[in-house]
Backbone and ligand atoms as CSV (ligand in chain L), in Angstrom:
chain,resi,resn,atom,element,x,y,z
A,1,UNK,N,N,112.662,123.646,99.078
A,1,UNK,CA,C,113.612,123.707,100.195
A,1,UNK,C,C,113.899,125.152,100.558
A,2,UNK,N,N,114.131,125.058,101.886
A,2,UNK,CA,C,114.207,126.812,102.517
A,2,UNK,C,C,115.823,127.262,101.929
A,3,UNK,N,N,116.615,126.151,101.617
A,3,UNK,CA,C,117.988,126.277,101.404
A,3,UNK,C,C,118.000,126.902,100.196
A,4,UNK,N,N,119.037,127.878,100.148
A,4,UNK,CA,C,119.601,128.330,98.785
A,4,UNK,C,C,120.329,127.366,97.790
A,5,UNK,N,N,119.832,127.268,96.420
A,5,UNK,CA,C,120.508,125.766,95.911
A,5,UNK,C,C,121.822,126.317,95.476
A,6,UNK,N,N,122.871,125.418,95.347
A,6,UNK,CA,C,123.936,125.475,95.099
A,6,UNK,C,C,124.464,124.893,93.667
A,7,UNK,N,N,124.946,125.308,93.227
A,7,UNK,CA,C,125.532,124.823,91.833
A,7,UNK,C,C,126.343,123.348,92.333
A,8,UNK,N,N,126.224,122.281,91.288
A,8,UNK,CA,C,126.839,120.974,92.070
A,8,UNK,C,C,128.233,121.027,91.486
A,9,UNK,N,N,128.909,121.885,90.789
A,9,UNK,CA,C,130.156,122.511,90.398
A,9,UNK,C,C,131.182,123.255,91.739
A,10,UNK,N,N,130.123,123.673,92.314
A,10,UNK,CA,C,131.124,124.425,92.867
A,10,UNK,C,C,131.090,123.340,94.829
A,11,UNK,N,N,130.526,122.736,94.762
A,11,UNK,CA,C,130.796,122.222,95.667
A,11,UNK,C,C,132.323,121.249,96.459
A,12,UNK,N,N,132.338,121.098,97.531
A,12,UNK,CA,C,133.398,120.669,98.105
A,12,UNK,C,C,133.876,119.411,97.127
A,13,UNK,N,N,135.354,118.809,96.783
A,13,UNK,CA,C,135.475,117.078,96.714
A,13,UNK,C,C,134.644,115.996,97.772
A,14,UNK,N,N,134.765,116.214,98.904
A,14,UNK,CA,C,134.242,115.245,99.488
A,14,UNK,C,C,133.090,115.347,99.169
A,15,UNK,N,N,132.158,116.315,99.118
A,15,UNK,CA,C,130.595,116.205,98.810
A,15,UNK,C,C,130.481,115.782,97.517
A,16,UNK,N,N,131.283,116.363,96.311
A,16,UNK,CA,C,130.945,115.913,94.930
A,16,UNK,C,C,131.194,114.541,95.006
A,17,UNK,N,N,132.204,113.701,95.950
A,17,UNK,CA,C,132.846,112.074,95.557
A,17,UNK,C,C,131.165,111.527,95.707
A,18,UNK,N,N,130.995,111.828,97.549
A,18,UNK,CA,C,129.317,111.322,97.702
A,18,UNK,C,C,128.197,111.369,97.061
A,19,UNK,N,N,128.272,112.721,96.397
A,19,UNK,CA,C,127.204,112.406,95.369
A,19,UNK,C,C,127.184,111.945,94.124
A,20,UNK,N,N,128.902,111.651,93.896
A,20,UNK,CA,C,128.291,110.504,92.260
A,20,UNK,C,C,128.503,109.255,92.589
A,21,UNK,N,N,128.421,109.217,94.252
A,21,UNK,CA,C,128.257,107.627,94.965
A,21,UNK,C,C,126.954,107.578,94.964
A,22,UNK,N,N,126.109,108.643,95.138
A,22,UNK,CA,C,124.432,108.361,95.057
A,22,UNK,C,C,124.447,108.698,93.589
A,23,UNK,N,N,124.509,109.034,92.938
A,23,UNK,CA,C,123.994,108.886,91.676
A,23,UNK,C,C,123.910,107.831,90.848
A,24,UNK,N,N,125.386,107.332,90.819
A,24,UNK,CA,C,125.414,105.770,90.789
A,24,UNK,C,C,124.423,104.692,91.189
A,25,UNK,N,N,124.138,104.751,92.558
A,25,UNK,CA,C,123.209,104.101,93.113
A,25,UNK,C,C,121.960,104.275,92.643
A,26,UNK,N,N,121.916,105.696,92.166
A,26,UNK,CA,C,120.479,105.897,91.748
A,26,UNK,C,C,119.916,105.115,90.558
A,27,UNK,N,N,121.175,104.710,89.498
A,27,UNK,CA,C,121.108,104.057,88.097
A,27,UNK,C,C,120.871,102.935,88.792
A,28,UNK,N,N,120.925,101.910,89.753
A,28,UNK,CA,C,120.455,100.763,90.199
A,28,UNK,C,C,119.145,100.556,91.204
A,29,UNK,N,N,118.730,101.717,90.949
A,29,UNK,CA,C,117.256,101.884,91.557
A,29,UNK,C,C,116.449,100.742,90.932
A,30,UNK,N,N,115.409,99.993,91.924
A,30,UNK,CA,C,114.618,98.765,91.322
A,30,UNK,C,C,113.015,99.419,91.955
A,31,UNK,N,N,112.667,100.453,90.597
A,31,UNK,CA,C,111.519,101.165,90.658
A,31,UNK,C,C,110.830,100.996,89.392
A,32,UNK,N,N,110.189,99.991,89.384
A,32,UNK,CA,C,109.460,99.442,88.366
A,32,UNK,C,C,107.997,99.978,88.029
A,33,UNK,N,N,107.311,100.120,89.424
A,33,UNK,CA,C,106.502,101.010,89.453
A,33,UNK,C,C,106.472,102.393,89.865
A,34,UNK,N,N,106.612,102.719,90.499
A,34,UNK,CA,C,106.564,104.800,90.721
A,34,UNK,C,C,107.722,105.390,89.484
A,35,UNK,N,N,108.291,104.466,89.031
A,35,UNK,CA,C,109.343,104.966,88.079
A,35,UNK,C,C,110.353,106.382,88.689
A,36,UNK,N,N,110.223,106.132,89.903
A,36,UNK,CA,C,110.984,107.058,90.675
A,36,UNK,C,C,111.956,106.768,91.335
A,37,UNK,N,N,113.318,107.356,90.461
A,37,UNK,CA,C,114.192,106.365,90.744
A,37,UNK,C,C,115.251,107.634,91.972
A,38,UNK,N,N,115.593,107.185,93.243
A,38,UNK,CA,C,116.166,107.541,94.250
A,38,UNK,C,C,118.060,106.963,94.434
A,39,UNK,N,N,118.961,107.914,94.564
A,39,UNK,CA,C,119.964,107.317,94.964
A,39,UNK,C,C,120.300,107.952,96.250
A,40,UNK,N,N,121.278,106.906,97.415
A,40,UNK,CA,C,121.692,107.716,98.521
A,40,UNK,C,C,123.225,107.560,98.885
A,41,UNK,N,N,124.046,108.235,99.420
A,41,UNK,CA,C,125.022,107.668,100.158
A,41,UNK,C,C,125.512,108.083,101.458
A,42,UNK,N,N,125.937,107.511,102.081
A,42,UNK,CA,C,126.575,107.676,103.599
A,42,UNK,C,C,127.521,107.753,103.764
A,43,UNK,N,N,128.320,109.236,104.447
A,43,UNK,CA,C,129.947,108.868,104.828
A,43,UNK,C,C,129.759,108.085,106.139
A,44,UNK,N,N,130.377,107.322,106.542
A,44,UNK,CA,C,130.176,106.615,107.860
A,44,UNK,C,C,132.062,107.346,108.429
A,45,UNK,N,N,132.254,107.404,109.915
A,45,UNK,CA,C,132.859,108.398,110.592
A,45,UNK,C,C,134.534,107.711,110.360
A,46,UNK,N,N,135.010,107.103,109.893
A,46,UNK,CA,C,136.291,106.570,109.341
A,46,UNK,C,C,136.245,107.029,107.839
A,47,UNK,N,N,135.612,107.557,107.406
A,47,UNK,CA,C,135.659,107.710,105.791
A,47,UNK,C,C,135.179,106.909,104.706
A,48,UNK,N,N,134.356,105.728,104.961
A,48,UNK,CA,C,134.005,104.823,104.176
A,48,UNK,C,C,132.488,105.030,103.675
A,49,UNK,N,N,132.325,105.191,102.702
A,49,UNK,CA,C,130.770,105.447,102.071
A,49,UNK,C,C,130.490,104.024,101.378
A,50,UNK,N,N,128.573,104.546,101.634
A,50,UNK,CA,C,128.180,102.953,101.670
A,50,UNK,C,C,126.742,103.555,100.655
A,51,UNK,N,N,126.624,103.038,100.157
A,51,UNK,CA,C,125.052,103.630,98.840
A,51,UNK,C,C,123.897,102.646,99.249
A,52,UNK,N,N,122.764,103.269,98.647
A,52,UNK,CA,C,121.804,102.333,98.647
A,52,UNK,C,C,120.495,103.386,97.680
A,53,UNK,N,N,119.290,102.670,96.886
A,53,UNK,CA,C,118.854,102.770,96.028
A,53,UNK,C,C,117.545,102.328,96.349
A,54,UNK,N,N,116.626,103.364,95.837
A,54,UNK,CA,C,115.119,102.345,96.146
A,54,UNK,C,C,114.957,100.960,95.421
A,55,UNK,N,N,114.190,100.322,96.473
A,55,UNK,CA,C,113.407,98.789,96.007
A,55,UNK,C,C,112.478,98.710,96.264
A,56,UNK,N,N,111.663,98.946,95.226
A,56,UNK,CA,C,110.121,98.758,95.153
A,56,UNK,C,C,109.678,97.068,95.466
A,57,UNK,N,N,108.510,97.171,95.603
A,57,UNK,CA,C,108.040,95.751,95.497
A,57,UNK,C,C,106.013,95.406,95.235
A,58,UNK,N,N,105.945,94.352,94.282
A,58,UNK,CA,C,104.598,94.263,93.548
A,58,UNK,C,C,103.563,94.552,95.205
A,59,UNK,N,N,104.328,94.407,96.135
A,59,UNK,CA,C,103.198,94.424,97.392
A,59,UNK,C,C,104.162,96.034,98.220
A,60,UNK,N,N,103.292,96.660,97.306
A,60,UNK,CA,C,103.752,98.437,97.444
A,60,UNK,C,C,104.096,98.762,99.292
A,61,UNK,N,N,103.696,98.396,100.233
A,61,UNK,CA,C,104.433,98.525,101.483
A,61,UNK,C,C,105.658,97.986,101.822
A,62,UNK,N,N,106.107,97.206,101.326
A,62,UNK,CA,C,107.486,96.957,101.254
A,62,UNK,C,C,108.353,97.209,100.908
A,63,UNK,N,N,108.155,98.067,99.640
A,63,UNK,CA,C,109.142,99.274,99.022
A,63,UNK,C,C,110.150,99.540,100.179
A,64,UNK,N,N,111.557,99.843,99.956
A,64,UNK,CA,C,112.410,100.657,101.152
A,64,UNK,C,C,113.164,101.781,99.976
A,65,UNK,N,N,112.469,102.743,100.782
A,65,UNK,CA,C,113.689,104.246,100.442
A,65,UNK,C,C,115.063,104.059,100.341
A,66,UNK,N,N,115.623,104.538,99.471
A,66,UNK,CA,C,117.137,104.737,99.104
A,66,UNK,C,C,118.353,104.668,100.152
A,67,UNK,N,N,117.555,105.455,100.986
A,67,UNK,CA,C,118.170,106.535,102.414
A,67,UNK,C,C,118.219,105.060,103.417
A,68,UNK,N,N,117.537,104.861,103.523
A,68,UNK,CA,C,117.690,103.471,104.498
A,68,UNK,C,C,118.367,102.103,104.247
A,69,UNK,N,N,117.873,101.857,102.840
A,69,UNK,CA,C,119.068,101.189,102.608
A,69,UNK,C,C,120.774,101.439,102.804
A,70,UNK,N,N,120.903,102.528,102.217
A,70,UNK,CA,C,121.970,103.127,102.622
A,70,UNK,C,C,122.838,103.243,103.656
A,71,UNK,N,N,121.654,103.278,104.677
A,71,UNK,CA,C,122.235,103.599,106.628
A,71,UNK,C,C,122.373,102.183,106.425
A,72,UNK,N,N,121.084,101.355,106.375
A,72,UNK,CA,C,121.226,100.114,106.635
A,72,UNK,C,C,122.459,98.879,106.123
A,73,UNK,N,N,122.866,99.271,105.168
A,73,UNK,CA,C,124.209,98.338,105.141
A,73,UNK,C,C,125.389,98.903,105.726
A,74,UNK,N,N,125.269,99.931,105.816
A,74,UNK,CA,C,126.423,100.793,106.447
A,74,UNK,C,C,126.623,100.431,108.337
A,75,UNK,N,N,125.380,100.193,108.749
A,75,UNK,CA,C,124.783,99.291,110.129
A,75,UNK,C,C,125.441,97.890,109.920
A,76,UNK,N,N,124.649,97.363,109.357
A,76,UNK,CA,C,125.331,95.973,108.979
A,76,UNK,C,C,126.614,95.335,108.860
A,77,UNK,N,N,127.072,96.635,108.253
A,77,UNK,CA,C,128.740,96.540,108.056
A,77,UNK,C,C,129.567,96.946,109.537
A,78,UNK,N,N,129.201,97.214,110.329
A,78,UNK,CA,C,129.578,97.727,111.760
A,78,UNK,C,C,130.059,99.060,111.899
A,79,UNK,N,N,129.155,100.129,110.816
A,79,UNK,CA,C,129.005,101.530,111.024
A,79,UNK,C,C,128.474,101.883,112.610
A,80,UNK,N,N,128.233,102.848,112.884
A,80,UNK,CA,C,127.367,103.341,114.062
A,80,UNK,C,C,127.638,105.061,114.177
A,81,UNK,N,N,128.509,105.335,113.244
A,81,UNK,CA,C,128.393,106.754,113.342
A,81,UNK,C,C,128.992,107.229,111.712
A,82,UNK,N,N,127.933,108.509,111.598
A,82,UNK,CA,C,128.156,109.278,110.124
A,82,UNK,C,C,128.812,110.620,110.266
A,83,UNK,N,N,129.261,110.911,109.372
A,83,UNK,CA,C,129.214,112.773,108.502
A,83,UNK,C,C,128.740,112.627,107.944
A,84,UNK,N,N,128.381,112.477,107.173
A,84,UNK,CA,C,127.182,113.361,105.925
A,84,UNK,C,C,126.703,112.242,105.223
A,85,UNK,N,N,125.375,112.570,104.361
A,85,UNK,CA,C,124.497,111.559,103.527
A,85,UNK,C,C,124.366,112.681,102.289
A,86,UNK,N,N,124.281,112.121,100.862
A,86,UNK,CA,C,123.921,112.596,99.815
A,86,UNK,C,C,122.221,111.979,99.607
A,87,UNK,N,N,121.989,112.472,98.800
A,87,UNK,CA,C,120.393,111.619,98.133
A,87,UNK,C,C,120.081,112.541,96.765
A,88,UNK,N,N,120.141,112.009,95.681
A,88,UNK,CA,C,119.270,112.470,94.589
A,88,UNK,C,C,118.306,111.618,94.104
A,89,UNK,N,N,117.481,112.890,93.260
A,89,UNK,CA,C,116.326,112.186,92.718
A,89,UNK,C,C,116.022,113.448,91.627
A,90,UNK,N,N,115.310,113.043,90.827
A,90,UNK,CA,C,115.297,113.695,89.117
A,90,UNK,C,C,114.687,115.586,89.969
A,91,UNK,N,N,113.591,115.662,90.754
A,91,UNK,CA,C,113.528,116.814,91.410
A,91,UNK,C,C,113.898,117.289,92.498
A,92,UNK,N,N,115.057,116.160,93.216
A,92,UNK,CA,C,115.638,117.081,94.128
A,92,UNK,C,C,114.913,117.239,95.783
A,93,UNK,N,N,114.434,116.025,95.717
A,93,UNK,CA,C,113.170,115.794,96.442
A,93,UNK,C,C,114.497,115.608,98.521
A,94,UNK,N,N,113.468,116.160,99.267
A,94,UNK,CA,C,114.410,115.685,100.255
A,94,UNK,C,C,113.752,114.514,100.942
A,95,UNK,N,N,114.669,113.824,101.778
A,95,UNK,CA,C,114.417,112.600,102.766
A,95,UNK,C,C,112.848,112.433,103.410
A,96,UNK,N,N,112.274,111.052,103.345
A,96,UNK,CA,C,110.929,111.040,103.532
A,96,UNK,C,C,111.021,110.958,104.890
A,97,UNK,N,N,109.931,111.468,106.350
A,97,UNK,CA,C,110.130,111.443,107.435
A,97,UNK,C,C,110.556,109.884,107.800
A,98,UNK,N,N,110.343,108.556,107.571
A,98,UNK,CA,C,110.664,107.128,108.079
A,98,UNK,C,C,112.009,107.693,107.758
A,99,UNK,N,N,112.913,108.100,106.638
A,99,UNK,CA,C,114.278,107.651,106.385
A,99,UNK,C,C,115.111,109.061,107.245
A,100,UNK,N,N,113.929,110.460,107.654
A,100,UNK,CA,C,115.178,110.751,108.775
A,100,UNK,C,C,114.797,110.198,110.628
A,101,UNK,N,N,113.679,109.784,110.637
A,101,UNK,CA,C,113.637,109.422,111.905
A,101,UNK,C,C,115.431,108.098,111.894
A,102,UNK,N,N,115.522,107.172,110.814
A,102,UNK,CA,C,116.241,106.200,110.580
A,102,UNK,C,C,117.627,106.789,110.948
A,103,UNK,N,N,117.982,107.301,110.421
A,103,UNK,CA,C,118.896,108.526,110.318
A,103,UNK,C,C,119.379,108.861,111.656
A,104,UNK,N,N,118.407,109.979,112.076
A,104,UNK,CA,C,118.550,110.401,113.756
A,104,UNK,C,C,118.702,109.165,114.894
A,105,UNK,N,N,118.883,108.280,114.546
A,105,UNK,CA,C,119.008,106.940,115.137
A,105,UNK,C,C,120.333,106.962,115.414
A,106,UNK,N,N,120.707,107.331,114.112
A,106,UNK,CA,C,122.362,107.305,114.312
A,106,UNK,C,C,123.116,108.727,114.418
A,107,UNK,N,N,122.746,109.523,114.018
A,107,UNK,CA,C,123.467,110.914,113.709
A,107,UNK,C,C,122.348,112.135,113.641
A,108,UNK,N,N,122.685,112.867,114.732
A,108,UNK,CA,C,121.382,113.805,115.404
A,108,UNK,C,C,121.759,115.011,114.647
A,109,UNK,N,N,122.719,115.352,114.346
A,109,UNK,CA,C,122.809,116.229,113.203
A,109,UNK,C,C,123.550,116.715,111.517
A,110,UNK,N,N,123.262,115.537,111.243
A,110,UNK,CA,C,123.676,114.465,109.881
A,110,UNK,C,C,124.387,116.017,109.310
A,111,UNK,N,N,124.703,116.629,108.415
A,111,UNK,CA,C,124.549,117.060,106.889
A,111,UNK,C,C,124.368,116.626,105.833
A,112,UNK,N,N,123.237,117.042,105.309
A,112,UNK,CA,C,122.597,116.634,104.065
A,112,UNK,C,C,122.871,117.028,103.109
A,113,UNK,N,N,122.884,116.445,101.983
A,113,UNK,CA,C,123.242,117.293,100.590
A,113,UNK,C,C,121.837,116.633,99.532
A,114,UNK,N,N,120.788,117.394,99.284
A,114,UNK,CA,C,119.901,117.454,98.685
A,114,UNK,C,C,120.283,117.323,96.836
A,115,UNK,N,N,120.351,116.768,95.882
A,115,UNK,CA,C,120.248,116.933,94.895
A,115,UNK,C,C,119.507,116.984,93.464
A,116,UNK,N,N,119.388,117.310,92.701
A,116,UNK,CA,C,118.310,117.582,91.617
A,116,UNK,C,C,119.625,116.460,90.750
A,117,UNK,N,N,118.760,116.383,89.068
A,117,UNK,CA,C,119.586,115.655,88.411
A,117,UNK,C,C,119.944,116.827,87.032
A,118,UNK,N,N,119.467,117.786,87.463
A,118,UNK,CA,C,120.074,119.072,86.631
A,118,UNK,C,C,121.383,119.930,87.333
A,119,UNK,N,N,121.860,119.011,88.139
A,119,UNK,CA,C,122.885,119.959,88.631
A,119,UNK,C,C,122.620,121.062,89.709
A,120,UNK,N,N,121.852,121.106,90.332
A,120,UNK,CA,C,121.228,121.705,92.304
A,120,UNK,C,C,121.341,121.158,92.913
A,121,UNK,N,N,121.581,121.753,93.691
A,121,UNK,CA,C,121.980,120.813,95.464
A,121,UNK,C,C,121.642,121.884,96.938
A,122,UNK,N,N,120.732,121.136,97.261
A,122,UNK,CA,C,120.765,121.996,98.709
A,122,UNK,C,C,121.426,121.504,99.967
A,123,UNK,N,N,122.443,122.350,100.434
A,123,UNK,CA,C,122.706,121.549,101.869
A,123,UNK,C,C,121.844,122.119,102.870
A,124,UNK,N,N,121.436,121.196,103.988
A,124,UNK,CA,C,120.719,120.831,105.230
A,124,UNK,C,C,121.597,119.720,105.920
A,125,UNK,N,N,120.662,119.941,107.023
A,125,UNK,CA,C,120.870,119.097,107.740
A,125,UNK,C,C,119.620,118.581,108.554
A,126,UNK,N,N,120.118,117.031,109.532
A,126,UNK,CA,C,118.573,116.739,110.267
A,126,UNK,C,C,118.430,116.740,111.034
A,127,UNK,N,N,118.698,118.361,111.926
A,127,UNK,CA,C,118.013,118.738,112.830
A,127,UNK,C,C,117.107,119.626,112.676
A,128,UNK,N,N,117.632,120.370,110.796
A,128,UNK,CA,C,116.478,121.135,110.568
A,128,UNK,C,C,115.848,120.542,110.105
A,129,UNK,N,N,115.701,119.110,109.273
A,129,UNK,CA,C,115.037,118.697,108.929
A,129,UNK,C,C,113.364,117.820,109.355
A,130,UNK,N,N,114.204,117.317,110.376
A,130,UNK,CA,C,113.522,116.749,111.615
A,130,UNK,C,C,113.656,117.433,113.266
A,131,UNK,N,N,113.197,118.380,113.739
A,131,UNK,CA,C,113.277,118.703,115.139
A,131,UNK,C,C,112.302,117.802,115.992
A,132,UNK,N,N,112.778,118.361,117.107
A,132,UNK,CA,C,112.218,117.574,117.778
A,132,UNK,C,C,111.706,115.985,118.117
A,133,UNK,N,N,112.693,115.480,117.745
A,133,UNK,CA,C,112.247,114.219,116.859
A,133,UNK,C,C,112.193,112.838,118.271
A,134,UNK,N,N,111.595,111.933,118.143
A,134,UNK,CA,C,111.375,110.678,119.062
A,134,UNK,C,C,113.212,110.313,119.228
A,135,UNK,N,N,113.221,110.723,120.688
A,135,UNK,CA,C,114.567,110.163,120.980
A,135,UNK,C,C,115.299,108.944,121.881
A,136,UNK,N,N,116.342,108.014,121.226
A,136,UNK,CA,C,116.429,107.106,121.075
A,136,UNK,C,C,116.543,106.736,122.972
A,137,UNK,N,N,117.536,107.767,123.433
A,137,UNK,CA,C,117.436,107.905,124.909
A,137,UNK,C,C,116.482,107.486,125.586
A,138,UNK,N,N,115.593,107.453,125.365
A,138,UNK,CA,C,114.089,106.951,126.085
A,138,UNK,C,C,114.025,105.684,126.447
A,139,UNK,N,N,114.940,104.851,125.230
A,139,UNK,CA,C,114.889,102.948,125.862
A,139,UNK,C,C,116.348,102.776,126.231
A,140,UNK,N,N,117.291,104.075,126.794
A,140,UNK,CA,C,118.900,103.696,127.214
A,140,UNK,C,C,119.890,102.878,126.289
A,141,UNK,N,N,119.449,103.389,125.292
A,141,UNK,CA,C,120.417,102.792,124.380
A,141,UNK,C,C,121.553,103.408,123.603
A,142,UNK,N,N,121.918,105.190,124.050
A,142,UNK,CA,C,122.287,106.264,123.893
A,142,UNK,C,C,123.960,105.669,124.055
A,143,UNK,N,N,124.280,104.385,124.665
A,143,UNK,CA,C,125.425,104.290,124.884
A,143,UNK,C,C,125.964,102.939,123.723
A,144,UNK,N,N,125.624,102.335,123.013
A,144,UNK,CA,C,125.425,101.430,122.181
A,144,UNK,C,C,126.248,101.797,121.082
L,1,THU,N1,N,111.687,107.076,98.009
L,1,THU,C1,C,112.980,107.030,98.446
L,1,THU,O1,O,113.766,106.183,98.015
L,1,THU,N2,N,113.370,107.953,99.367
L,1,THU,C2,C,112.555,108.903,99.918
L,1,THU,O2,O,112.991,109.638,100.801
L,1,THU,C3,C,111.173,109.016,99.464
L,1,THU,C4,C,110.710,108.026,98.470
L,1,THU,C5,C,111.261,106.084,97.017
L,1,THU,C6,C,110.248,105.087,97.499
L,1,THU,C7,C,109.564,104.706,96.193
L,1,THU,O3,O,110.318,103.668,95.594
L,1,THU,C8,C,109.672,105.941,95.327
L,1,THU,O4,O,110.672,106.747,95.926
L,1,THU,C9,C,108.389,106.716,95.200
L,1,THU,O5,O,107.852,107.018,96.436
């Protein structure tokens, strides 16, 4: 990451609450095979955070990223707008392009909080993450 990592000590409360909401999530990761276990969470724009965890599956395209689950119940639940998403993973890995196109769906310039499971954290966000990205405006749904 281009970001300078941050000690996960010295970070804000609200960012530390979110990320031991993804970490949590991450211990319920159902990664049986890649043994790569992902946690995420979402502030959604009232203050309510919503997690989600990879789920693999024996027919490997069906797998869903952490990150989407995440948005996705937070959708479900009658979210439609965020502040910020956490995500860890044992290296700290950032968001795969499907889970920020998912993302920019809802929140064009999220803040991210990147985490390792040694205690690093990079903040971003996804406009640097994703520029230029397929915008939703195109099928008029910008008002939704
Ligand atoms: N994975 C995520 O949960 N989020 C990402 O952004 C990238 C990858 C999961 C999918 C799969 O279960 C495992 O990590 C290995 O690719």
């Amino acid at each position: 990451m281009k970001a300078e990592a941050i000690a996960v000590q010295t970070l804000s409360p609200a960012w530390r609450e979110l990320l031991d909401a993804a970490s949590q999530a991450r211990e319920r990761a159902y990664a049986p095979y890649s043994r790569f276990a992902v946690g995420a969470a979402v502030r959604a724009a009232g203050g309510k955070v919503y997690t989600g965890s990879n789920v693999e599956n024996a027919s490997s395209g069906l797998t869903v990223c952490a990150e989407r689950v995440a948005i996705w119940q937070a959708v479900a639940a009658g979210e439609r707008e965020f502040t910020a998403l956490a995500v860890i993973t044992e290296p700290g890995a950032t968001p795969c392009g499907a889970c920020r196109q998912v993302m920019i769906e809802f929140a064009a310039g999220l803040p991210i909080l990147v985490a390792d499971t040694a205690g690093h954290a990079w903040l971003t966000d996804l406009q640097t993450l994703l520029p230029d990205a397929f915008p939703r405006v195109v099928y008029g749904a910008a008002s939704e």
